[in-house]
C-alpha positions in Angstrom: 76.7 -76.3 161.0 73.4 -77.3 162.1 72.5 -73.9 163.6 73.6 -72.7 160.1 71.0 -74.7 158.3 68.3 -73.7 160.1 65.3 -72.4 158.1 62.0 -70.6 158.6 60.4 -74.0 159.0 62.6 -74.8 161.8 62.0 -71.7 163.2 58.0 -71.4 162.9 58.3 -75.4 164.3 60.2 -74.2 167.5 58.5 -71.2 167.9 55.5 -72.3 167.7 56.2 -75.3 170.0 57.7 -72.9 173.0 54.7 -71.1 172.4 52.1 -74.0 173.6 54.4 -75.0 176.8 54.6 -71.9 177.7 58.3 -71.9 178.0 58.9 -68.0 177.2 62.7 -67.8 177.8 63.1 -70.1 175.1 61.1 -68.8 172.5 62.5 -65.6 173.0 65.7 -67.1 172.5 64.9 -68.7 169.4 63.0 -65.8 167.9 65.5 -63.7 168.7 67.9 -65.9 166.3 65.3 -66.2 163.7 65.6 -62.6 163.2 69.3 -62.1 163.8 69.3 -65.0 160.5 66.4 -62.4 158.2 64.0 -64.9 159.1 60.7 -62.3 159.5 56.8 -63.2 159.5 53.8 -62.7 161.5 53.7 -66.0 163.7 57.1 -65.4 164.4 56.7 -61.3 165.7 53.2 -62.5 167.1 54.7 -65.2 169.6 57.3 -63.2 170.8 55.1 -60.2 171.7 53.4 -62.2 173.8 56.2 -64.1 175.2 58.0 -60.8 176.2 53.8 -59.7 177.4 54.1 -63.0 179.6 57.6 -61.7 181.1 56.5 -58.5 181.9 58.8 -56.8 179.6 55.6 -54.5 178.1 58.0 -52.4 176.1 59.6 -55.2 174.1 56.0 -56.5 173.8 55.0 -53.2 171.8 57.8 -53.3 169.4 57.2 -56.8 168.4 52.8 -56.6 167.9 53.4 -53.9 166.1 55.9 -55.9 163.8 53.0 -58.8 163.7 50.3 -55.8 163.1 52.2 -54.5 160.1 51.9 -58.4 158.9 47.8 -58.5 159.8 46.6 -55.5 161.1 43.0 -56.3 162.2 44.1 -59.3 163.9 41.8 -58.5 167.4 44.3 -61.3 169.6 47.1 -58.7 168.7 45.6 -55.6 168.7 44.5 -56.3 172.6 47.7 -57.9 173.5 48.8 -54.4 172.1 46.4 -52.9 174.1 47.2 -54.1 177.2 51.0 -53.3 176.9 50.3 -49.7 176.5 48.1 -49.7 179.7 50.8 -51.1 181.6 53.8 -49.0 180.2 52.0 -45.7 181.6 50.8 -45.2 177.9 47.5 -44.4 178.1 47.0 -41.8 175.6 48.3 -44.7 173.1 46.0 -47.0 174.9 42.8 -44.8 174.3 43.8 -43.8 170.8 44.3 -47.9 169.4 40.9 -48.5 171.3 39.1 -46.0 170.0 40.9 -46.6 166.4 39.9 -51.0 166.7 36.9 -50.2 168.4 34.6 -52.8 165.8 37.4 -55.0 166.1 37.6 -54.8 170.2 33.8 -54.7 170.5 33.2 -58.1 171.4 36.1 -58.5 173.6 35.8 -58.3 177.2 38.6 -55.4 178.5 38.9 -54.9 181.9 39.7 -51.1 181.3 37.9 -49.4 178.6 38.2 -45.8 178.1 35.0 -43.2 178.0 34.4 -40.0 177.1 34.2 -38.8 180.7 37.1 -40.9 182.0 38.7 -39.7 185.7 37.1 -37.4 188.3 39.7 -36.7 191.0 39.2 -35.3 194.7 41.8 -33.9 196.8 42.9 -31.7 199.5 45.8 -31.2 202.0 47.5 -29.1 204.6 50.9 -27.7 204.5 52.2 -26.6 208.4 54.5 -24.0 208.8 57.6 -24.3 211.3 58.8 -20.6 210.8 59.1 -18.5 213.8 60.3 -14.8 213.6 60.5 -11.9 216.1 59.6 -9.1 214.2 58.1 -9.0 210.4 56.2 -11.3 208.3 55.8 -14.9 209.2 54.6 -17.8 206.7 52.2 -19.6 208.6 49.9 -23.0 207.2 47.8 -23.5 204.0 45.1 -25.5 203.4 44.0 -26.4 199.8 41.2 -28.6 198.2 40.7 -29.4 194.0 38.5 -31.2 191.8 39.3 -32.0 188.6 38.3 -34.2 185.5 39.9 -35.6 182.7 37.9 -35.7 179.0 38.9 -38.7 176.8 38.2 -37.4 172.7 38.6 -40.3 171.1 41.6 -41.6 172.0 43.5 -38.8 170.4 43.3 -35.9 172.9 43.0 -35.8 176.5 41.8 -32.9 178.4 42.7 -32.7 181.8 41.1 -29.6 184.3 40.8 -29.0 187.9 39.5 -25.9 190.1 40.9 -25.4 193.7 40.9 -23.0 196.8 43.8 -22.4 198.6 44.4 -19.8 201.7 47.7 -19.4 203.1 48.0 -17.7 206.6 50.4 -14.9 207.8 51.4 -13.0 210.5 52.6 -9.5 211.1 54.7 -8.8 214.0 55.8 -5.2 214.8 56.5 -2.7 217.3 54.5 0.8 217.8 55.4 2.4 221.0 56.9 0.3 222.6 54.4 -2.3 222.2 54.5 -5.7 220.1 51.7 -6.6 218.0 50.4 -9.6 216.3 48.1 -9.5 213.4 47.1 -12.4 211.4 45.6 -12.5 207.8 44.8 -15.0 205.4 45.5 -14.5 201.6 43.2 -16.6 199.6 43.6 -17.7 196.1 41.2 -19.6 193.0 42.9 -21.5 191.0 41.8 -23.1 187.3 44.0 -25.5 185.4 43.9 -27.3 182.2 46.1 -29.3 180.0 45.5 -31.1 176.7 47.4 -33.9 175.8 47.7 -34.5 171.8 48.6 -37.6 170.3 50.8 -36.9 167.3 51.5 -40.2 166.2 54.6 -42.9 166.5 55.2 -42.4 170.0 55.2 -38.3 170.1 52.7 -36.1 171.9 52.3 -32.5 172.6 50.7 -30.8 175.6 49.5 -27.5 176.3 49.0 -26.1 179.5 47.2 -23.1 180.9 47.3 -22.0 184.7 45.3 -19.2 186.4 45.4 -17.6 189.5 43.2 -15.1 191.7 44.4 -13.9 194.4 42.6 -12.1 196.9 45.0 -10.2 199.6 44.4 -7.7 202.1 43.8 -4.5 200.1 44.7 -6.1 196.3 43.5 -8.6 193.6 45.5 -9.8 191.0 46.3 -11.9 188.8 48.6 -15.0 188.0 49.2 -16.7 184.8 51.1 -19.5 183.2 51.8 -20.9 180.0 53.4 -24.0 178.6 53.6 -26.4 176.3 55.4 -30.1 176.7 57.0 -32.1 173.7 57.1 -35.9 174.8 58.3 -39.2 172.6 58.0 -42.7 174.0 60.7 -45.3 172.9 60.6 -48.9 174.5 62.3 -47.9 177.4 63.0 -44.8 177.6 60.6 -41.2 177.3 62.5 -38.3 176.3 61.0 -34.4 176.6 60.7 -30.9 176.8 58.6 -28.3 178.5 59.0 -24.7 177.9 56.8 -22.1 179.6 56.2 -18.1 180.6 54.4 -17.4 183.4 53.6 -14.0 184.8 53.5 -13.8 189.1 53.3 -10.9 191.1 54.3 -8.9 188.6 57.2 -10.9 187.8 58.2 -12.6 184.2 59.2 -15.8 184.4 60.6 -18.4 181.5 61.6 -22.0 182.1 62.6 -24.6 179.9 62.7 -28.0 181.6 64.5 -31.3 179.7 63.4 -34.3 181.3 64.1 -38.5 180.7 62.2 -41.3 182.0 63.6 -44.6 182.1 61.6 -48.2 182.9 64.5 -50.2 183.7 62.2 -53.8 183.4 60.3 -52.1 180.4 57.4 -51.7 182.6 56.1 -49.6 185.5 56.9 -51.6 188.0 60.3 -49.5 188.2 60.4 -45.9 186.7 63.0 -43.2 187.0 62.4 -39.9 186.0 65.3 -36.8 185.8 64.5 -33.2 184.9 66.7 -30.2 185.1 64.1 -26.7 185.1 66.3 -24.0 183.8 64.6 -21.1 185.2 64.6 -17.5 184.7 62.9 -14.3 186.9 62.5 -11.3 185.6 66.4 -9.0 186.1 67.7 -12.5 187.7 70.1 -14.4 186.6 69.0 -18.0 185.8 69.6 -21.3 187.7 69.0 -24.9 187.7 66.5 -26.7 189.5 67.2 -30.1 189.6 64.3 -32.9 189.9 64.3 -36.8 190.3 62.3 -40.1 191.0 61.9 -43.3 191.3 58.3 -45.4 192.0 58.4 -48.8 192.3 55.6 -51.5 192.6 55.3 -52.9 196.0 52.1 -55.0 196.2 49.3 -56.2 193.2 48.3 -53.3 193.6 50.3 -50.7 195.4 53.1 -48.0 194.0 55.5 -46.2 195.9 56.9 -42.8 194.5 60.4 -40.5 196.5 61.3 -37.6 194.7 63.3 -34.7 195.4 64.3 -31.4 194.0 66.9 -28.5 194.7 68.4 -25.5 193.7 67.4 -22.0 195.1 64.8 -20.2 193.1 61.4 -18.7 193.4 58.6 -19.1 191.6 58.8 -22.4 190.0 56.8 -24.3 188.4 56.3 -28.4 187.8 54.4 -30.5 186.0 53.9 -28.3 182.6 52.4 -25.9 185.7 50.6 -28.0 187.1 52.5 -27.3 190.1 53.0 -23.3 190.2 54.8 -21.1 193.2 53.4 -17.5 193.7 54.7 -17.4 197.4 57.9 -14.7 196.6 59.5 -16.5 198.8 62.9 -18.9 197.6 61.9 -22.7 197.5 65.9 -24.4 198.3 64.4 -27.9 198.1 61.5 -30.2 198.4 61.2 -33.7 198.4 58.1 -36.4 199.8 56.5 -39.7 199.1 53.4 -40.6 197.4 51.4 -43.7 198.2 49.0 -45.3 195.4 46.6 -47.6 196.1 44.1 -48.9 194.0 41.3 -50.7 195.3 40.0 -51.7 192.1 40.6 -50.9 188.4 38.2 -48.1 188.7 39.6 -46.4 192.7 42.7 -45.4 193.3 43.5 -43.5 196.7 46.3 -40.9 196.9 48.4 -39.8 199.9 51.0 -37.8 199.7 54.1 -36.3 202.6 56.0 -33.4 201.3 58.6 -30.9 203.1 59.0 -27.4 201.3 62.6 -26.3 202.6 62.1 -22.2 201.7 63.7 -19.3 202.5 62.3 -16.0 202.6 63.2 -13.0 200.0 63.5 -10.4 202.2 65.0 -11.5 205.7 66.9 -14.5 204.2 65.4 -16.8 207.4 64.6 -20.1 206.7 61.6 -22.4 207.3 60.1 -25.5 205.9 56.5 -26.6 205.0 55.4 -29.6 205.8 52.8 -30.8 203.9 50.1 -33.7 204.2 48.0 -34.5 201.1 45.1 -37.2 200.6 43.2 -37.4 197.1 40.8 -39.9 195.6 40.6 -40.5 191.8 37.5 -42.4 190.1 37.2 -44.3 186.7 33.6 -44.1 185.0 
């Protein structure tokens, strides 16, 4: 009976006095009631966005400021709390674009991460080593490979990401003339330029575009590799649902994939993620299969991330990441999997190393081999 006589002042009383001890579980408790009972207004939205802010729970956060912005919507105590909760549910994009949007509100208040016009540069290079062995043909040997890229902030409301790299892969020949056994050795070096654009549609939805283009300069030959995709992405508090679909044209091979893909943040923030795609992919006269992709990252330290993730299903010429990612090599990738380290020394450095094994097998003998690959990279905020 007393629970059912509660009113909105008991409920702006309460809230309000959970809110200056501090005592978050509480006011979450209570607010929660208040709404299950109708009982809707700004203080009441505002303090439990920041209650669920103080617990970590950034996705829970979001829904609620943006009930207390639909209330007051130049409110600058909200608008970075909101802020704040985007940059630490991996939603930049939304991030930029509020800034950008508040930016005479948010003028006078002291971010710790502000986004530019010029926002990331990133370095990186690796080495993949080749374990294949073979008596007589072709034999995959190692690759090196080194990018630079840089990611354009326009106001909030479109990224552009773009990165140029060289990569040589080695080979061998081994065959018999008269009786003899000879080795010859080749590299085949390739340019690569990349760029995607993120747009940001509005309530949670963006759409990316990606181009990918390859030169390749072999023995006798140059030509050329292409890709193009475009992803379809909308956030929810938890959960991130989307599609990529893509052509691509390699060694004179058509290619289509269409990859679904969920991500799920288990403590509605990144401190756990979990990521699933299935790439549905087609070569040219082949019939298609399924590629299957996970991962999980997890927090470790202040200021350290962990990511596994692995991937199988026989196919060649794949492509990840909206192409990020894109396989000329005619030979059959069965699986790959590695680790990524993060490490971010402040909230402008963040150093990248990466193990990866490439389990492949190749088109025309059927032999198998693996890659193993070691990658560092360094990425800087201006």
């Amino acid at each position: 009976m007393a629970q059912a006589n509660r009113d909105f002042i008991y409920y702006d009383k309460a809230s309000y006095e959970y809110y200056n001890q501090k005592e978050w579980d509480e006011l979450i408790k209570v607010g929660n009631e208040a709404l299950k009972s109708n009982f809707d207004f700004y203080y009441l939205r505002a303090r439990l966005g920041i209650a669920y802010y103080e617990k970590g729970n950034y996705a829970k956060a979001i829904h609620h400021i943006k009930k207390a912005l639909e209330f007051n919507t130049s409110n600058p105590v909200m608008i970075e709390y909101l802020y704040y909760s985007f940059q630490f549910s991996n939603r930049y994009l939304e991030a930029s674009r509020l800034y950008f949007k508040n930016i005479n509100i948010l003028k006078d208040v002291d971010l710790f991460i502000k986004p530019k016009a010029f926002d990331y540069l990133t370095i990186q290079g690796g080495y993949k080593l080749s374990d294949q062995y073979i008596d007589l043909g072709t034999e995959a040997g190692n690759i090196y490979y080194g990018s630079l890229g840089a990611t354009i902030n326009i106001k909030g409301r479109f990224l552009l990401y773009q990165y140029l790299s060289l990569l040589g892969h080695t080979f061998i020949d081994k065959f018999i003339d008269q009786n003899y056994l000879y080795y010859y050795q080749y590299n085949i070096n390739q340019f690569e330029y990349y760029v995607n654009g993120d747009l940001l549609l509005g309530k949670g939805w963006t759409i990316s575009p990606a181009y990918h283009f390859i030169r390749v300069n072999a023995i006798s030959e140059k030509y050329n590799d292409y890709y193009f995709g475009v992803s379809v992405r909308k956030n929810f508090n938890r959960v991130r649902i989307g599609l990529n679909g893509s052509k691509a044209y390699v060694y004179d091979t058509n290619i289509k994939q269409l990859v679904p893909e969920i991500s799920y943040y288990p403590l509605g923030n990144s401190k756990i993620y979990l990521v699933c795609k299935d790439l549905y992919h087609q070569v040219e006269n082949e019939d298609p299969v399924h590629h299957i992709y996970g991962l999980m990252g997890i927090k470790i330290f202040h200021k350290t991330w962990l990511e596994g993730y692995y991937s199988y299903g026989k196919a060649r010429f794949l492509s990840y990441d909206n192409g990020y990612t894109l396989y000329n090599n005619p030979d059959y990738l069965v699986s790959r999997g590695g680790i990524h380290f993060y490490q971010y020394f402040n909230n402008n450095t963040r150093l990248v190393l990466t193990y990866q094994v490439e389990n492949k097998e190749q088109f025309n003998t059927g032999s198998l081999y693996s890659h193993n690959c070691i990658m560092a990279g360094l990425d800087f905020k201006f």
